[in-house]
C-alpha positions as a Markdown table, in Angstrom:
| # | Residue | x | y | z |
|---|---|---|---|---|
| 1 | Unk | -41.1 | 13.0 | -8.7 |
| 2 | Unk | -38.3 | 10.5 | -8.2 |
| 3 | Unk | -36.8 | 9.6 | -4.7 |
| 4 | Unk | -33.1 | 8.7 | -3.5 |
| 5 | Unk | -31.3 | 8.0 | -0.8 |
| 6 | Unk | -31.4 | 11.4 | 1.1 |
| 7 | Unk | -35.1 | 12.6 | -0.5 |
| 8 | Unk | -37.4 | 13.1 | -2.4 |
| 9 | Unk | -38.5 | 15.6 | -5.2 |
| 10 | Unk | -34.7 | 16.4 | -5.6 |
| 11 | Unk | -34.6 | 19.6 | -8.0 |
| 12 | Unk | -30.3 | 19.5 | -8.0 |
| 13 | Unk | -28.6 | 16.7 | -6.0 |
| 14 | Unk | -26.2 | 17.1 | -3.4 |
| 15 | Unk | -24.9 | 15.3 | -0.2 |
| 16 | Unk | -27.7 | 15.7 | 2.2 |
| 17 | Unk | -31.2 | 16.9 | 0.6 |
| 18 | Unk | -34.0 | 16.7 | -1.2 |
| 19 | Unk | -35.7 | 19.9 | -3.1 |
| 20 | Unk | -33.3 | 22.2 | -3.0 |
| 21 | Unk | -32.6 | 25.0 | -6.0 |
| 22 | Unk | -29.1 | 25.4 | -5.3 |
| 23 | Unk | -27.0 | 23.1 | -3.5 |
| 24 | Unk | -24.8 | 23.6 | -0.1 |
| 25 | Unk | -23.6 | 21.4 | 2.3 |
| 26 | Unk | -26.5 | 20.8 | 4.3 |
| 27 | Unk | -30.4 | 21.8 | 3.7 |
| 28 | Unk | -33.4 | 21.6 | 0.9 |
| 29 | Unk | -35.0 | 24.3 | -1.0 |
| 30 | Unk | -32.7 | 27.1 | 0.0 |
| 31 | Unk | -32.7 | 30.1 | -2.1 |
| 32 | Unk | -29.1 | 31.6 | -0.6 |
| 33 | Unk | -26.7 | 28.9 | 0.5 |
| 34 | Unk | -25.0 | 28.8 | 3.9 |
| 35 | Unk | -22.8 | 26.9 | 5.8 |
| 36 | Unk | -26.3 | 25.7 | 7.5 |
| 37 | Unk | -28.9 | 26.7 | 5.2 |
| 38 | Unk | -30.7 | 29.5 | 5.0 |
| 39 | Unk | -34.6 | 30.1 | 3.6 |
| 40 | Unk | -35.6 | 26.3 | 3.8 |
| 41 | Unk | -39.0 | 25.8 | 2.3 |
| 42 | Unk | -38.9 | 22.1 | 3.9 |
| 43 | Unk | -37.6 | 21.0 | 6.9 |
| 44 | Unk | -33.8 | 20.5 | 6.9 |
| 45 | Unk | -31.8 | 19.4 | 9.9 |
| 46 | Unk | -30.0 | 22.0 | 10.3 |
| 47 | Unk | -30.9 | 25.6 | 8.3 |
| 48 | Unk | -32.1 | 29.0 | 9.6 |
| 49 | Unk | -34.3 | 30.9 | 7.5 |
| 50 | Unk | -36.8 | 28.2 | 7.1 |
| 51 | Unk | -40.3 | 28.7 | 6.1 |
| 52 | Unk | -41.5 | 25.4 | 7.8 |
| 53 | Unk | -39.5 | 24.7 | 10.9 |
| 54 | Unk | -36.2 | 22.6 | 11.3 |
| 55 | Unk | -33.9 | 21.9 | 14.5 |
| 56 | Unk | -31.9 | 24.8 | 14.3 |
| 57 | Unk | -32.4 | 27.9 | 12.6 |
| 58 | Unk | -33.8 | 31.6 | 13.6 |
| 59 | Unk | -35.1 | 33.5 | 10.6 |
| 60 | Unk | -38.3 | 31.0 | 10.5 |
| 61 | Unk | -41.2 | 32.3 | 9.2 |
| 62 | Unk | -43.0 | 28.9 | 11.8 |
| 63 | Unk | -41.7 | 27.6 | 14.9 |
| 64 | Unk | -38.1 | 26.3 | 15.5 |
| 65 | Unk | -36.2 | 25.4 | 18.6 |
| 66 | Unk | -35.3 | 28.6 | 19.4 |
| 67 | Unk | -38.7 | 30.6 | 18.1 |
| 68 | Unk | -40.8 | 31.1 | 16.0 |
| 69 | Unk | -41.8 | 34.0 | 13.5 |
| 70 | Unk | -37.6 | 36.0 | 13.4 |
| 71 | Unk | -37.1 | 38.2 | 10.7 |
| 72 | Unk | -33.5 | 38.8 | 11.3 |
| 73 | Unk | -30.7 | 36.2 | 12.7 |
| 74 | Unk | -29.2 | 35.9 | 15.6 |
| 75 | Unk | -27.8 | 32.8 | 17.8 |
| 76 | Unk | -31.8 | 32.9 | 19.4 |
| 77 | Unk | -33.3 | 35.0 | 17.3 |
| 78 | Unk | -34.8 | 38.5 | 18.2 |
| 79 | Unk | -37.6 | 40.3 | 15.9 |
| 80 | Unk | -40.3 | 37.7 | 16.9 |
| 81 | Unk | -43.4 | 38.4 | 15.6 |
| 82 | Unk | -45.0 | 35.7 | 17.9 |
| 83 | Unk | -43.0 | 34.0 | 21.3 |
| 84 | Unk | -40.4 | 31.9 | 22.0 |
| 85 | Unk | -38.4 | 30.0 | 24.4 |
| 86 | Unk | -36.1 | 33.8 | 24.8 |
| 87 | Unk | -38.0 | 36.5 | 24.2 |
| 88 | Unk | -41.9 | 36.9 | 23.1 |
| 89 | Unk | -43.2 | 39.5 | 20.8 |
| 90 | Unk | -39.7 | 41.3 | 20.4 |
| 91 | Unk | -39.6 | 44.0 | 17.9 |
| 92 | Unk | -36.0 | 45.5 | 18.6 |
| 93 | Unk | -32.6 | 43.7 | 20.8 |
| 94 | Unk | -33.1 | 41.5 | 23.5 |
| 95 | Unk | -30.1 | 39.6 | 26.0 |
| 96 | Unk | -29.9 | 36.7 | 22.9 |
| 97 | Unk | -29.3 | 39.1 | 20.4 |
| 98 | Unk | -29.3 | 42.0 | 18.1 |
């Protein structure tokens, strides 16, 4: 697959990212667009709901910043199915979150 300035393997184009399905402001291969990016398949800078990890985002189904393995968002990410820096093995609310 080609490159470009921001990427490679570029499925649409847009500011930032490579392989993304549709576009947003920010991340690659996101299947709903945020502000941020959710459901990244590859790192992004910025998106939650990554599959791999990326600097910000809860919702990862790997590691993040603020911890791995959330199924729901919050600011840092309750529902862990393994720890993190907040809260290990959560199933329900904890002080970061819902």
């Amino acid at each position: 697959m080609p490159t470009d300035t921001y990427g490679p393997l570029s499925i649409t184009t847009d500011t930032y990212g490579p392989l993304r399905f549709p576009t947003d402001t920010y991340g690659p291969l996101r299947f709903p667009t945020d502000t941020y990016g959710p459901l990244s398949i590859t790192t992004d800078t910025y998106g939650p709901l990554s599959i791999t990890t990326d600097t910000y985002g809860p919702l990862m189904i790997t590691t993040d910043t603020y911890g791995p393995l959330r199924f729901t968002t919050d600011t840092y990410g309750p529902l862990r199915f393994t720890t993190d820096t907040y809260r290990s093995l959560g199933t329900s609310t904890d002080p970061y979150g819902p």
